[in-house]
CHARMM-style PDB file with segment names, atoms N, HN, CA, C and O in Angstrom:
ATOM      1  N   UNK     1      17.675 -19.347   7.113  1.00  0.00      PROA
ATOM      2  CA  UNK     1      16.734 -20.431   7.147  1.00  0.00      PROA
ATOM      3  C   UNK     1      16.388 -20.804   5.707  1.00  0.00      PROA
ATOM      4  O   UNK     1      15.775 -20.178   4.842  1.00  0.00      PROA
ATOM      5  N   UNK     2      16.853 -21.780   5.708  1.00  0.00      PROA
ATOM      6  HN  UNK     2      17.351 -22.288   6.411  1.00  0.00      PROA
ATOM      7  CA  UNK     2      16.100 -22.457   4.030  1.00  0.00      PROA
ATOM      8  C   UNK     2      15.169 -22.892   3.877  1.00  0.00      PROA
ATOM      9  O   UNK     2      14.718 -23.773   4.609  1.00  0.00      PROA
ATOM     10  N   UNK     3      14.296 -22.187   2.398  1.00  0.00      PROA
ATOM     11  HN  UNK     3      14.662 -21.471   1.804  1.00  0.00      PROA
ATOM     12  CA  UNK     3      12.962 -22.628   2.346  1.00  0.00      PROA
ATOM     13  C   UNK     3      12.127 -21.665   2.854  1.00  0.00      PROA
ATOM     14  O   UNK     3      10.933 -21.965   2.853  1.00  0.00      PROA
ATOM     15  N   UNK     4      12.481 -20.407   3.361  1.00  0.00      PROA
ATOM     16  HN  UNK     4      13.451 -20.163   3.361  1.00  0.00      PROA
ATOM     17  CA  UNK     4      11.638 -19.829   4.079  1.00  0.00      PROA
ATOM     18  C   UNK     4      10.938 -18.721   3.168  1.00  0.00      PROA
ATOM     19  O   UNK     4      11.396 -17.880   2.394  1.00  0.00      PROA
ATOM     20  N   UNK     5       9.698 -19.044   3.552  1.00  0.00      PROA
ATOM     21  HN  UNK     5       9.326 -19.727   4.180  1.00  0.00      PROA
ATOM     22  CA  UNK     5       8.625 -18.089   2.907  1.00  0.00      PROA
ATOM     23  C   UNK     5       8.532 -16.789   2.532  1.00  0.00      PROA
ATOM     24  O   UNK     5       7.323 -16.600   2.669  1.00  0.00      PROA
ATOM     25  N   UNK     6       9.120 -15.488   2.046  1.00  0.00      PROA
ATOM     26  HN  UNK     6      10.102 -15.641   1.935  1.00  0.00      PROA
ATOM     27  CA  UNK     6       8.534 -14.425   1.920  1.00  0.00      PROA
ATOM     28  C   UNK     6       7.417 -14.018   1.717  1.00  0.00      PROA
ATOM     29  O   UNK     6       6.781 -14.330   0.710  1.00  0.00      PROA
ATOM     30  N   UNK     7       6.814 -12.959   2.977  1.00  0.00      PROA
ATOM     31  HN  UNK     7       7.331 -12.705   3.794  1.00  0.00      PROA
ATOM     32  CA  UNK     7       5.567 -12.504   3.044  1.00  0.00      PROA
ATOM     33  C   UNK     7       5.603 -11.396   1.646  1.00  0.00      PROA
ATOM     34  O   UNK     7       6.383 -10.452   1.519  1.00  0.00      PROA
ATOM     35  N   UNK     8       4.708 -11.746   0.833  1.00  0.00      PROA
ATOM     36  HN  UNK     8       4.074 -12.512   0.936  1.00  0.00      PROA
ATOM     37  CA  UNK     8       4.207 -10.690  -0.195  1.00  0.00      PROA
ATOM     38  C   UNK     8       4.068  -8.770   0.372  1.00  0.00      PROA
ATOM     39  O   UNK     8       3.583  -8.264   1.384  1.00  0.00      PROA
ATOM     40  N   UNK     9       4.422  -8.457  -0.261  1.00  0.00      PROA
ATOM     41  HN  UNK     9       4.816  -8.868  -1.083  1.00  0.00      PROA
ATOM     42  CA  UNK     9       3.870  -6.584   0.093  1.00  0.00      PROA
ATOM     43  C   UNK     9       2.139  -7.014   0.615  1.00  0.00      PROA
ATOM     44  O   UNK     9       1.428  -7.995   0.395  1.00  0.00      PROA
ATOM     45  N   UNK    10       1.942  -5.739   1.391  1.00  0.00      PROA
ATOM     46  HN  UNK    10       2.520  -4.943   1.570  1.00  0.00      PROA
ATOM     47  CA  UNK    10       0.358  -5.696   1.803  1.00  0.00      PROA
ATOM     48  C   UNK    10      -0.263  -4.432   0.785  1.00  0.00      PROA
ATOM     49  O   UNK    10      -0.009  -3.227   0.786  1.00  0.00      PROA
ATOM     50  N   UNK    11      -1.184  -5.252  -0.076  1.00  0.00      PROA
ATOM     51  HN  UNK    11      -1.390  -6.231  -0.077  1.00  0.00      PROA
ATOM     52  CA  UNK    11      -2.044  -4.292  -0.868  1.00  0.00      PROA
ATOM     53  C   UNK    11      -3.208  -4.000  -0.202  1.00  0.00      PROA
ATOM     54  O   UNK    11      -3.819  -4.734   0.575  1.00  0.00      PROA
ATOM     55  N   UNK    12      -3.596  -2.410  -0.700  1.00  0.00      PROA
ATOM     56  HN  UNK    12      -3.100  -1.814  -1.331  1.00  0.00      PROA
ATOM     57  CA  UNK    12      -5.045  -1.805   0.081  1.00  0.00      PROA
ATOM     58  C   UNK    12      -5.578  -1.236  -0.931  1.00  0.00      PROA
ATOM     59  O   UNK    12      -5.212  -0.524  -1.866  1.00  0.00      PROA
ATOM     60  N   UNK    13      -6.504  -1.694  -0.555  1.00  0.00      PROA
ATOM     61  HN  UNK    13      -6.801  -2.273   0.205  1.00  0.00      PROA
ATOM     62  CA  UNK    13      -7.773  -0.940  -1.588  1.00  0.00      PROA
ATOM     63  C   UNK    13      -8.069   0.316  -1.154  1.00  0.00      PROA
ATOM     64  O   UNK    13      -8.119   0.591   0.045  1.00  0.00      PROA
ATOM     65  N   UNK    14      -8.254   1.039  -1.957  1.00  0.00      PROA
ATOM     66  HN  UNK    14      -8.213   0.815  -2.931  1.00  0.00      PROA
ATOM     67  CA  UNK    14      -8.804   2.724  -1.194  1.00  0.00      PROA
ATOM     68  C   UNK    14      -9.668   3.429  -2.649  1.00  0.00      PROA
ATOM     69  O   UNK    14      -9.520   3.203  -3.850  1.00  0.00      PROA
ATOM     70  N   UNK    15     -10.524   4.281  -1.963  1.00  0.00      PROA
ATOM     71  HN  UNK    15     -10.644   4.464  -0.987  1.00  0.00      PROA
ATOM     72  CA  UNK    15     -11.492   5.173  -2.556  1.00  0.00      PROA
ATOM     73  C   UNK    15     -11.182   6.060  -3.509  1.00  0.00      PROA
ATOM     74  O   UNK    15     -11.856   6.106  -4.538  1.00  0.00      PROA
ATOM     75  N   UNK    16     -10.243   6.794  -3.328  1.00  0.00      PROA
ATOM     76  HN  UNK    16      -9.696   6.757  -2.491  1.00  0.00      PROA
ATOM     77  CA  UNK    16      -9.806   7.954  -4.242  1.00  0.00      PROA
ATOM     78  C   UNK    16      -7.840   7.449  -4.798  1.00  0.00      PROA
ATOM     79  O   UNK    16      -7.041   6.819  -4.105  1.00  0.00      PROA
ATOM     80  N   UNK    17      -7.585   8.078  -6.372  1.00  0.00      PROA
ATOM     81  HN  UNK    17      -8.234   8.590  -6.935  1.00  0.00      PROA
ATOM     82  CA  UNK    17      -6.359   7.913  -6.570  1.00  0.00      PROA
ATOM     83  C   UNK    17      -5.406   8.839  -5.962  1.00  0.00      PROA
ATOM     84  O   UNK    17      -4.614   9.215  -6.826  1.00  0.00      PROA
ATOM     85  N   UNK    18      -5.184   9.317  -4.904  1.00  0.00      PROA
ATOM     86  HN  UNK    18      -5.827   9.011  -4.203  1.00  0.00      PROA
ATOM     87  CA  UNK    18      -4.455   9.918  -4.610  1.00  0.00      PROA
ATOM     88  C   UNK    18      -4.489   9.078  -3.007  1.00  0.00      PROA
ATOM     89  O   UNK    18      -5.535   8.655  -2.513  1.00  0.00      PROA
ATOM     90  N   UNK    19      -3.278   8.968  -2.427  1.00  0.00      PROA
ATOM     91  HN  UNK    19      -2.429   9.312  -2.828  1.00  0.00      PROA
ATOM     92  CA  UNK    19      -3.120   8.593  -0.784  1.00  0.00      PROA
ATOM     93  C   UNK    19      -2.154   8.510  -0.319  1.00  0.00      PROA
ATOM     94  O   UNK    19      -1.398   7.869  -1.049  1.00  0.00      PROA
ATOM     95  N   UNK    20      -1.575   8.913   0.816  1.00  0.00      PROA
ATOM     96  HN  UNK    20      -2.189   9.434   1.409  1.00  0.00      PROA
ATOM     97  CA  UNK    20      -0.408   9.141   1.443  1.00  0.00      PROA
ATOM     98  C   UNK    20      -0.081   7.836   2.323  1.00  0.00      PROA
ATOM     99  O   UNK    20      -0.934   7.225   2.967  1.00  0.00      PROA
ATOM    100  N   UNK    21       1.284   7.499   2.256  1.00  0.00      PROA
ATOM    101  HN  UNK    21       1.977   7.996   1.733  1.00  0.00      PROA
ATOM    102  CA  UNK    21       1.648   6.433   2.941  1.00  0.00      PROA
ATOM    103  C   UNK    21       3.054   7.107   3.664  1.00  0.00      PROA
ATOM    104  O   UNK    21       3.813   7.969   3.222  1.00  0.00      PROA
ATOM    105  N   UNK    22       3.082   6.320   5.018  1.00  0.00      PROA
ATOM    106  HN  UNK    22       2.466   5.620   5.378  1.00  0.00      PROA
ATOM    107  CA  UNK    22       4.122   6.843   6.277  1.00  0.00      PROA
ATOM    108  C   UNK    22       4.429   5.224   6.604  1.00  0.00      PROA
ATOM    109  O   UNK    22       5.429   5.120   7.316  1.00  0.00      PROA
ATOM    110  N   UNK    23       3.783   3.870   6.243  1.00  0.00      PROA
ATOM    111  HN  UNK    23       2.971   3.955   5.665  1.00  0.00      PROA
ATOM    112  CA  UNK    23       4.709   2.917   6.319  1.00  0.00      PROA
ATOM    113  C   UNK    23       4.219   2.205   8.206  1.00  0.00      PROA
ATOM    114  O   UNK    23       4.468   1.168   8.820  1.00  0.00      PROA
ATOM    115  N   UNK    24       3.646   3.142   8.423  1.00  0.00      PROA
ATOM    116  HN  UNK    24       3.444   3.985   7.924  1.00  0.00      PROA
ATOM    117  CA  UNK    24       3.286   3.007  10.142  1.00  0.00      PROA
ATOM    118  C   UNK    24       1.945   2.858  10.693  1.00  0.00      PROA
ATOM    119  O   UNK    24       1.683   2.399  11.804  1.00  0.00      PROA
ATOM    120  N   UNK    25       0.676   3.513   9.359  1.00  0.00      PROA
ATOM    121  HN  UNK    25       0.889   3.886   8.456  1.00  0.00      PROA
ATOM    122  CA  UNK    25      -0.384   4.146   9.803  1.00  0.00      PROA
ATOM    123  C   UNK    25      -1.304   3.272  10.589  1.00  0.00      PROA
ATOM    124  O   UNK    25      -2.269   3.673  11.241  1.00  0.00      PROA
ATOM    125  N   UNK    26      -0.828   1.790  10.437  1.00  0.00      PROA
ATOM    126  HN  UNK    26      -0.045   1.464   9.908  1.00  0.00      PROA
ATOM    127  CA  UNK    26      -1.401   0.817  10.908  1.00  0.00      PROA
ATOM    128  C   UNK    26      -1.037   0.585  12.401  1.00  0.00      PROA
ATOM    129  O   UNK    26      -1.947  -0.013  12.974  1.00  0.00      PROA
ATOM    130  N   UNK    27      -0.271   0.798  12.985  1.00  0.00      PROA
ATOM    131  HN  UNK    27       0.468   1.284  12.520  1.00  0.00      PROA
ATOM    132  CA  UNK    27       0.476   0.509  13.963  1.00  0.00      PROA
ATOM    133  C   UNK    27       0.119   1.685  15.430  1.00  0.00      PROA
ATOM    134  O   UNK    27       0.968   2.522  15.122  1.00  0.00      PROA
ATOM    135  N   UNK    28      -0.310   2.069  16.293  1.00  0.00      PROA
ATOM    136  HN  UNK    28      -1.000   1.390  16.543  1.00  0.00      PROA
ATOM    137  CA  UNK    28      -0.857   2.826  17.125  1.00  0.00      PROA
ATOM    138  C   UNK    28       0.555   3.605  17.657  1.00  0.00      PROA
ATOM    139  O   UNK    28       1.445   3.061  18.311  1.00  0.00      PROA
ATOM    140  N   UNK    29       0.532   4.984  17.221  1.00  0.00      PROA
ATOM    141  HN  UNK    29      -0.191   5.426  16.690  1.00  0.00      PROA
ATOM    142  CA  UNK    29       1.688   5.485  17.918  1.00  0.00      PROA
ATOM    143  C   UNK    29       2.562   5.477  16.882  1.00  0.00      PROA
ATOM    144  O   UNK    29       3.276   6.471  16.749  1.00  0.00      PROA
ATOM    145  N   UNK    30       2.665   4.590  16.130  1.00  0.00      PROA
ATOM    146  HN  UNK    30       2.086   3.782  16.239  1.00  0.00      PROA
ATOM    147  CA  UNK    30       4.086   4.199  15.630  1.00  0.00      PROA
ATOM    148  C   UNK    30       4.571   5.272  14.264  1.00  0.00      PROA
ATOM    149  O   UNK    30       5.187   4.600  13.437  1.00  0.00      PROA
ATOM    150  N   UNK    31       4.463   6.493  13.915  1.00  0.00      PROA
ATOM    151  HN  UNK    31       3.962   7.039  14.587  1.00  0.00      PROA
ATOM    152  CA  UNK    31       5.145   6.935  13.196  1.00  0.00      PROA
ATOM    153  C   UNK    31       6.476   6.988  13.240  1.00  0.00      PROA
ATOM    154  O   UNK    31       7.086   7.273  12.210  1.00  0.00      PROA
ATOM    155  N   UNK    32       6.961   6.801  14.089  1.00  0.00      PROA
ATOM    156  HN  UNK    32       6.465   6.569  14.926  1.00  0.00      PROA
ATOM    157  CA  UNK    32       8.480   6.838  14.061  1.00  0.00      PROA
ATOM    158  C   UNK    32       9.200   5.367  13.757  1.00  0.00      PROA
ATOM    159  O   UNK    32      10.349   4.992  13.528  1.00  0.00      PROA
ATOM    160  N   UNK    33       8.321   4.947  13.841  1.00  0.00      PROA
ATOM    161  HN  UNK    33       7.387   5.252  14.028  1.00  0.00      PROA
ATOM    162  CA  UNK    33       8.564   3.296  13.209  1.00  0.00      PROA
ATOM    163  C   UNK    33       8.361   3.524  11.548  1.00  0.00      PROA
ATOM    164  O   UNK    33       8.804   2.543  10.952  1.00  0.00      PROA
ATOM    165  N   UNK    34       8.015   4.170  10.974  1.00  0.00      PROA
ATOM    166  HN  UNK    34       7.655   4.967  11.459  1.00  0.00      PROA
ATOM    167  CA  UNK    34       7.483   4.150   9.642  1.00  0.00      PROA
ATOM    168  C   UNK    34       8.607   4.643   8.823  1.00  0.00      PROA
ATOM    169  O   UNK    34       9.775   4.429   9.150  1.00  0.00      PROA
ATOM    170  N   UNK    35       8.249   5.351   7.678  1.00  0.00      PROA
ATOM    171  HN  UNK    35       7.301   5.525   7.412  1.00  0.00      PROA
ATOM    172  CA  UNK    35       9.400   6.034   6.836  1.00  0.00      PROA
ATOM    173  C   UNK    35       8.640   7.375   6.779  1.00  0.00      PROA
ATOM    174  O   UNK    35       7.520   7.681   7.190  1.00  0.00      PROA
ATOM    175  N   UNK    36       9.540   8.039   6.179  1.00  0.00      PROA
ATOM    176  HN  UNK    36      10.449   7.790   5.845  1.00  0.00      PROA
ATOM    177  CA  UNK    36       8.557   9.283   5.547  1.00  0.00      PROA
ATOM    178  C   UNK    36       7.068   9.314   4.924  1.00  0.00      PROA
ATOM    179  O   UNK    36       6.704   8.392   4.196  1.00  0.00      PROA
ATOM    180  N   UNK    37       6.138  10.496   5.255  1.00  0.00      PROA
ATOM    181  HN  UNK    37       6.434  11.246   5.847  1.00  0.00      PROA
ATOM    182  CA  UNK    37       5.204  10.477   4.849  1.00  0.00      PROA
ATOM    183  C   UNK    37       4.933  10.905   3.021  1.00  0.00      PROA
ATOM    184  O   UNK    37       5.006  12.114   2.799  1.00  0.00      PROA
ATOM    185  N   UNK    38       4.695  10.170   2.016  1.00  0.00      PROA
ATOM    186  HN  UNK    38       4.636   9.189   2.196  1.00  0.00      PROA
ATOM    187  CA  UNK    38       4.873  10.159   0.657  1.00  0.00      PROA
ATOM    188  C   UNK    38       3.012  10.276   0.247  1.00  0.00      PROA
ATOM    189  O   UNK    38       1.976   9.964   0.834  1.00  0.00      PROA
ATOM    190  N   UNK    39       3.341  10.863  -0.998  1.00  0.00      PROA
ATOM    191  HN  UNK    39       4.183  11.116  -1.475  1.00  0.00      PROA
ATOM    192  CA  UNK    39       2.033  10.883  -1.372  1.00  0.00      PROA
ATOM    193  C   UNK    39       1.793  10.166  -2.602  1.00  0.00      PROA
ATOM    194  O   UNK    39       2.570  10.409  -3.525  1.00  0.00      PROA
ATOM    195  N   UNK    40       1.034   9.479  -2.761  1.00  0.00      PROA
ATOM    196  HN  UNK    40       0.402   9.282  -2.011  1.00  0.00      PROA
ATOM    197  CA  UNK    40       1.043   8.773  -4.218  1.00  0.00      PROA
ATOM    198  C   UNK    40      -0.069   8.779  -4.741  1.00  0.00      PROA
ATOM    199  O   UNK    40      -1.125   8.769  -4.109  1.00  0.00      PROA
ATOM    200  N   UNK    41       0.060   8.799  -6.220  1.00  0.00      PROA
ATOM    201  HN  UNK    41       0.918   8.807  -6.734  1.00  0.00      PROA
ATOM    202  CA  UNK    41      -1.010   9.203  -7.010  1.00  0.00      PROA
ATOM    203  C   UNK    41      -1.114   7.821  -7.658  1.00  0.00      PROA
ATOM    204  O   UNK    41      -0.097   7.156  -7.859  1.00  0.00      PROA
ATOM    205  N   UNK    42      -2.470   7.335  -8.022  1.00  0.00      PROA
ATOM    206  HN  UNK    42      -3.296   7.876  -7.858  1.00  0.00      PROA
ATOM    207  CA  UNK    42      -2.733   6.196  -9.191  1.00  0.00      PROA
ATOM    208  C   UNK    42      -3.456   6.407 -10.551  1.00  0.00      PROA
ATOM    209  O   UNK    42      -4.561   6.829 -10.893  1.00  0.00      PROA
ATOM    210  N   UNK    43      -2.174   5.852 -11.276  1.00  0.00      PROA
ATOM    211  HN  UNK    43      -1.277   5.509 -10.999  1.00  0.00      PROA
ATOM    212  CA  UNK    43      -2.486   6.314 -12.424  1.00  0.00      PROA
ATOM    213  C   UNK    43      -3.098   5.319 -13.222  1.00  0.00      PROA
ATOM    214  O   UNK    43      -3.597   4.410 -12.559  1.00  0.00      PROA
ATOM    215  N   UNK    44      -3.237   5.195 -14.800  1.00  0.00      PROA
ATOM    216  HN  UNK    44      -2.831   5.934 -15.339  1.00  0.00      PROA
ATOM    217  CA  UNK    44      -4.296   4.420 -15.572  1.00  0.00      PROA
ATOM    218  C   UNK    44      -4.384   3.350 -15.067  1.00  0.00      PROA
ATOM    219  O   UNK    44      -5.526   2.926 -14.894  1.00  0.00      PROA
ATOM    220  N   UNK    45      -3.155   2.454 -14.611  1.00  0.00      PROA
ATOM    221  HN  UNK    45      -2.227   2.799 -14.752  1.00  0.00      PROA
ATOM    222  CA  UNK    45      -3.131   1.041 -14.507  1.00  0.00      PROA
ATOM    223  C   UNK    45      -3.902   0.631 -13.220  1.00  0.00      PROA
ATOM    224  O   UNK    45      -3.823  -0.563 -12.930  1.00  0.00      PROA
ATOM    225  N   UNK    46      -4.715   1.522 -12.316  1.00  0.00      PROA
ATOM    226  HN  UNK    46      -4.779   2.491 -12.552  1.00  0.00      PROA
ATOM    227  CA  UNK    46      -5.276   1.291 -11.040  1.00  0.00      PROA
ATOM    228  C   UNK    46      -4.588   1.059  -9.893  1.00  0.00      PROA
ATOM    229  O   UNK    46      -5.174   0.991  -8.813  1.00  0.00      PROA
ATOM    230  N   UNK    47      -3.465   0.935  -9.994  1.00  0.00      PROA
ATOM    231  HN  UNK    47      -2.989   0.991 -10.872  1.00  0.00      PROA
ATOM    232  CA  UNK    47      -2.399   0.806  -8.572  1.00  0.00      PROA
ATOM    233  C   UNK    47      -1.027   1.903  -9.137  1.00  0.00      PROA
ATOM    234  O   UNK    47      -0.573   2.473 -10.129  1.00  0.00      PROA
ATOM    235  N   UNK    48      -0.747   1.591  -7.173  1.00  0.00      PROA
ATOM    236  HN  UNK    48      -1.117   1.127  -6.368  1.00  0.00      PROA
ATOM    237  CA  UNK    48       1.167   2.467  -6.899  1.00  0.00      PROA
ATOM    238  C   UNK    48       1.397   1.859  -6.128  1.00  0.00      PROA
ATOM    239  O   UNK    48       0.491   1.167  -5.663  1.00  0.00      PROA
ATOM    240  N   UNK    49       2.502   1.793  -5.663  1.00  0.00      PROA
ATOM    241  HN  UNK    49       3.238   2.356  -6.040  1.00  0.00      PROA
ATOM    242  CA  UNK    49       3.439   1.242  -4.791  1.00  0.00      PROA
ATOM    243  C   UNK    49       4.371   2.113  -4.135  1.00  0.00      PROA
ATOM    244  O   UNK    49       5.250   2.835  -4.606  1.00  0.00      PROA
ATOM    245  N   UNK    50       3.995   1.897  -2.922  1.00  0.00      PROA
ATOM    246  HN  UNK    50       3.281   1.311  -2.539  1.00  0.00      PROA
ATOM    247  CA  UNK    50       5.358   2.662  -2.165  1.00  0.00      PROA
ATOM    248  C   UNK    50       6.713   2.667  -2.174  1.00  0.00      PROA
ATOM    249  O   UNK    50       7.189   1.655  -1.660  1.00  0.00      PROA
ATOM    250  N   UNK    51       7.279   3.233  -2.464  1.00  0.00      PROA
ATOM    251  HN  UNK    51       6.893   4.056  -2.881  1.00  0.00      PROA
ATOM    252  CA  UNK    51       8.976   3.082  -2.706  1.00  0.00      PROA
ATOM    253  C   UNK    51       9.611   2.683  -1.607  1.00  0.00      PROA
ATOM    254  O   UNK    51      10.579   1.932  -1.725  1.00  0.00      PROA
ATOM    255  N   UNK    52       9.174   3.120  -0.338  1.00  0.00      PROA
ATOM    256  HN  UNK    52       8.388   3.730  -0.243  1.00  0.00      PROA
ATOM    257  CA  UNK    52       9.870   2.996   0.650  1.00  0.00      PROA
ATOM    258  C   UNK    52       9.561   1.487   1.299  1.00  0.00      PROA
ATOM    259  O   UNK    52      10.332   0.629   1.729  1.00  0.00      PROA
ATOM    260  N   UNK    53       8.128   1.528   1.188  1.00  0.00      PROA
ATOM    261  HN  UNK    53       7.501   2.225   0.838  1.00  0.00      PROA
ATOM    262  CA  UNK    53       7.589  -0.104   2.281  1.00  0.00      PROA
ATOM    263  C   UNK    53       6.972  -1.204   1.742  1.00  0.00      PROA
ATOM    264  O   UNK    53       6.522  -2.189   2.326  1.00  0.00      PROA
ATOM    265  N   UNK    54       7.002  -0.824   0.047  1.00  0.00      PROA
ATOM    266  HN  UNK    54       7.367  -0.023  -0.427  1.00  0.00      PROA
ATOM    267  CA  UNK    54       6.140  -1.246  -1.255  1.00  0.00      PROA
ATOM    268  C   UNK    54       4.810  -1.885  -0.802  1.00  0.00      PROA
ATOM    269  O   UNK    54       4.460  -2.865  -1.460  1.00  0.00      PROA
ATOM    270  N   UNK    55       4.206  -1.590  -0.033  1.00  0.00      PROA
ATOM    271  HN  UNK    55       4.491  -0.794   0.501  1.00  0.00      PROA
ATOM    272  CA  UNK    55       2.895  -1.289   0.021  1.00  0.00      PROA
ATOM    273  C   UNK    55       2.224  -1.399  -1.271  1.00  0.00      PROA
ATOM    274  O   UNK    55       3.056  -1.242  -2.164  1.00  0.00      PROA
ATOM    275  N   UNK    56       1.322  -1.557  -1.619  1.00  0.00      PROA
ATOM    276  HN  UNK    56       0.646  -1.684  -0.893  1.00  0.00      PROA
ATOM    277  CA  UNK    56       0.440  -1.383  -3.081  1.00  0.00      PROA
ATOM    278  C   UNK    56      -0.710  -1.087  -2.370  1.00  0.00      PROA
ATOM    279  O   UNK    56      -1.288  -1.581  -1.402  1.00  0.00      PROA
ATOM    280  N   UNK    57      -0.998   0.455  -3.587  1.00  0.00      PROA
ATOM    281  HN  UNK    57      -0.528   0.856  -4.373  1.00  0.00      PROA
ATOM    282  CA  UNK    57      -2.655   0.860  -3.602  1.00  0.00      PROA
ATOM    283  C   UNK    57      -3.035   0.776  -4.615  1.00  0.00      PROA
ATOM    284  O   UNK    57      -2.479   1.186  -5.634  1.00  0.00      PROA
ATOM    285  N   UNK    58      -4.664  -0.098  -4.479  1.00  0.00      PROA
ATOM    286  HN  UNK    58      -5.116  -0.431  -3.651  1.00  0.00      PROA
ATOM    287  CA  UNK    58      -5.240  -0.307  -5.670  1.00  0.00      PROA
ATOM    288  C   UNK    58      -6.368   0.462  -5.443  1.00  0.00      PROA
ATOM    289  O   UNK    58      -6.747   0.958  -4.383  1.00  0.00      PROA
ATOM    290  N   UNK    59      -6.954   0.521  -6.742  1.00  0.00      PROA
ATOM    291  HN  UNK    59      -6.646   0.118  -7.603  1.00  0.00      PROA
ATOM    292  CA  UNK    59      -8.418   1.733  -6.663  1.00  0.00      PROA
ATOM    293  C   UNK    59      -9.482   1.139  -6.707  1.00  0.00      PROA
ATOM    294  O   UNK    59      -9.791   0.446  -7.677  1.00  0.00      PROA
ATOM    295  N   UNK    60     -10.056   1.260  -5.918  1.00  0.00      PROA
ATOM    296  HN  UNK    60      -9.806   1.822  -5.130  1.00  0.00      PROA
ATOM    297  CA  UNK    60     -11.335   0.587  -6.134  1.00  0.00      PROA
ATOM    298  C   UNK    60     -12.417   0.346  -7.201  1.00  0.00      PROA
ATOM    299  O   UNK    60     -13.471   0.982  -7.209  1.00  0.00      PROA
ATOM    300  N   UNK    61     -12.180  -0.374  -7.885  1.00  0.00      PROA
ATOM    301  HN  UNK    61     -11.324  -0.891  -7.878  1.00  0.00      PROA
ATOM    302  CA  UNK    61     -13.034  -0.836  -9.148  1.00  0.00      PROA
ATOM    303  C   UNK    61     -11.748   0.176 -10.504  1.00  0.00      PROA
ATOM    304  O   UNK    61     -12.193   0.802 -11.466  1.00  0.00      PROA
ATOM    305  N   UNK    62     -10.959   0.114 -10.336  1.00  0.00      PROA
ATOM    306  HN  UNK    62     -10.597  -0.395  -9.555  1.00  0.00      PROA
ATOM    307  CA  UNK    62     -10.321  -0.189 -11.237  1.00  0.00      PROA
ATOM    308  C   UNK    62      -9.898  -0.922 -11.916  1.00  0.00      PROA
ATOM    309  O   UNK    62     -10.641  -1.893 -11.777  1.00  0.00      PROA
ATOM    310  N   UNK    63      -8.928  -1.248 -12.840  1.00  0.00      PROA
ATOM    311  HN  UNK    63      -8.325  -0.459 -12.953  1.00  0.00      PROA
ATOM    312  CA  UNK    63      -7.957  -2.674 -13.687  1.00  0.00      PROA
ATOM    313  C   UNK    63      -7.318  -3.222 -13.202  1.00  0.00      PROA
ATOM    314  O   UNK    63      -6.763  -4.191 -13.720  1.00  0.00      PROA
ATOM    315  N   UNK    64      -7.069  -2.737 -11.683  1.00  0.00      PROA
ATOM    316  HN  UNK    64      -7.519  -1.950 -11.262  1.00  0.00      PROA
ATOM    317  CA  UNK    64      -6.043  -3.674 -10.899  1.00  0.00      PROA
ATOM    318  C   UNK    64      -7.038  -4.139  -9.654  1.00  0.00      PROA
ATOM    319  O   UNK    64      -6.605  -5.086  -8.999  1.00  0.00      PROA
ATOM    320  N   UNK    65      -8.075  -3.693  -9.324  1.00  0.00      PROA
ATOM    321  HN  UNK    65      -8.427  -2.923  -9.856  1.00  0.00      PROA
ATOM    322  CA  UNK    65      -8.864  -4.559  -8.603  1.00  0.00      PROA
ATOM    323  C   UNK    65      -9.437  -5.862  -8.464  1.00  0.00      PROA
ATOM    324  O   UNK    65     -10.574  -6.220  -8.773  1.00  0.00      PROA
ATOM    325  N   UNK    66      -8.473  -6.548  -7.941  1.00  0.00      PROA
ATOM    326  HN  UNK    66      -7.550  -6.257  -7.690  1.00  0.00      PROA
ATOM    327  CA  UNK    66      -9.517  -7.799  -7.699  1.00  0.00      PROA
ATOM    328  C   UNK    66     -10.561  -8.278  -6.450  1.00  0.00      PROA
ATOM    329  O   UNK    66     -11.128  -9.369  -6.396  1.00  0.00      PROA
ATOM    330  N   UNK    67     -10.670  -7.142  -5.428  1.00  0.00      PROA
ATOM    331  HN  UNK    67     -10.210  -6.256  -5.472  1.00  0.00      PROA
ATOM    332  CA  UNK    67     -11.425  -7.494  -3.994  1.00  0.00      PROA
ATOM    333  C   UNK    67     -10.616  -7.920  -3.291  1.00  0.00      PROA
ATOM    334  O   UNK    67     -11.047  -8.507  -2.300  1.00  0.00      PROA
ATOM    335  N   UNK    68      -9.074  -7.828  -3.467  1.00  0.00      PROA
ATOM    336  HN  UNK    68      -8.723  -7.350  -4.273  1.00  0.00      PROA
ATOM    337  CA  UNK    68      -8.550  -8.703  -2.233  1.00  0.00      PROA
ATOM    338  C   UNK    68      -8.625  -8.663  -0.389  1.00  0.00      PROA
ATOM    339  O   UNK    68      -8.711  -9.426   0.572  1.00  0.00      PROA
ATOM    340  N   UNK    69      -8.504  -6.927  -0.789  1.00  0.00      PROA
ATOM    341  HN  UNK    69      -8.434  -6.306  -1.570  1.00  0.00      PROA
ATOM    342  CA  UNK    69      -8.698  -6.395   0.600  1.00  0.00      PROA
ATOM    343  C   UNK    69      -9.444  -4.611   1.030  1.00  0.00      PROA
ATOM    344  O   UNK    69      -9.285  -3.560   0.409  1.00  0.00      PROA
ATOM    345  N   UNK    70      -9.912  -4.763   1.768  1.00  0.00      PROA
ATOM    346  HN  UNK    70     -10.041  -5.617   2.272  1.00  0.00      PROA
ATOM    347  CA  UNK    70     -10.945  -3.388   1.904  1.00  0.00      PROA
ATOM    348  C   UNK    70      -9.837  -2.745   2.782  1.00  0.00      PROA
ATOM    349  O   UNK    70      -9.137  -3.457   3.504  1.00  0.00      PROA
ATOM    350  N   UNK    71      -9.645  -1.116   2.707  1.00  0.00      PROA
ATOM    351  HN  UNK    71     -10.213  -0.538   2.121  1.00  0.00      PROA
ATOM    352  CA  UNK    71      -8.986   0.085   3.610  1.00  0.00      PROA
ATOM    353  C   UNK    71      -9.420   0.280   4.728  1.00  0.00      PROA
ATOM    354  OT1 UNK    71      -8.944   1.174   5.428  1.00  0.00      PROA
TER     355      UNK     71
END
């Protein structure tokens, strides 16, 4: 399809720099829909990204926070 939009990665804001992503957690049931469960740490720059589902976590009131979205 031409012209067609790519949806951006889904960024989450979360509380602490450390958080585990499985790619599914949103989804009821669905770990087996997901990828592996990974743990990621955030470092100076206030965000990570998942390797597997590139997800982005930002830290709350960090340098990469802008309010986009609450956890």
């Amino acid at each position: 399809m031409a012209g067609a939009m790519i949806k951006p990665p889904e960024t989450i804001r979360i509380p602490t720099a450390r958080v585990a992503c499985d790619g599914a957690s949103d989804i009821p049931g669905g770990a087996a829909l997901g990828h592996p469960r990974i743990w990621l740490q955030i470092d100076e720059s206030g965000a990570a990204e998942c390797g597997y589902c590139d997800r982005r976590f930002v830290l709350i009131g960090g340098p990469a926070d802008n309010g986009v979205k609450a956890a």
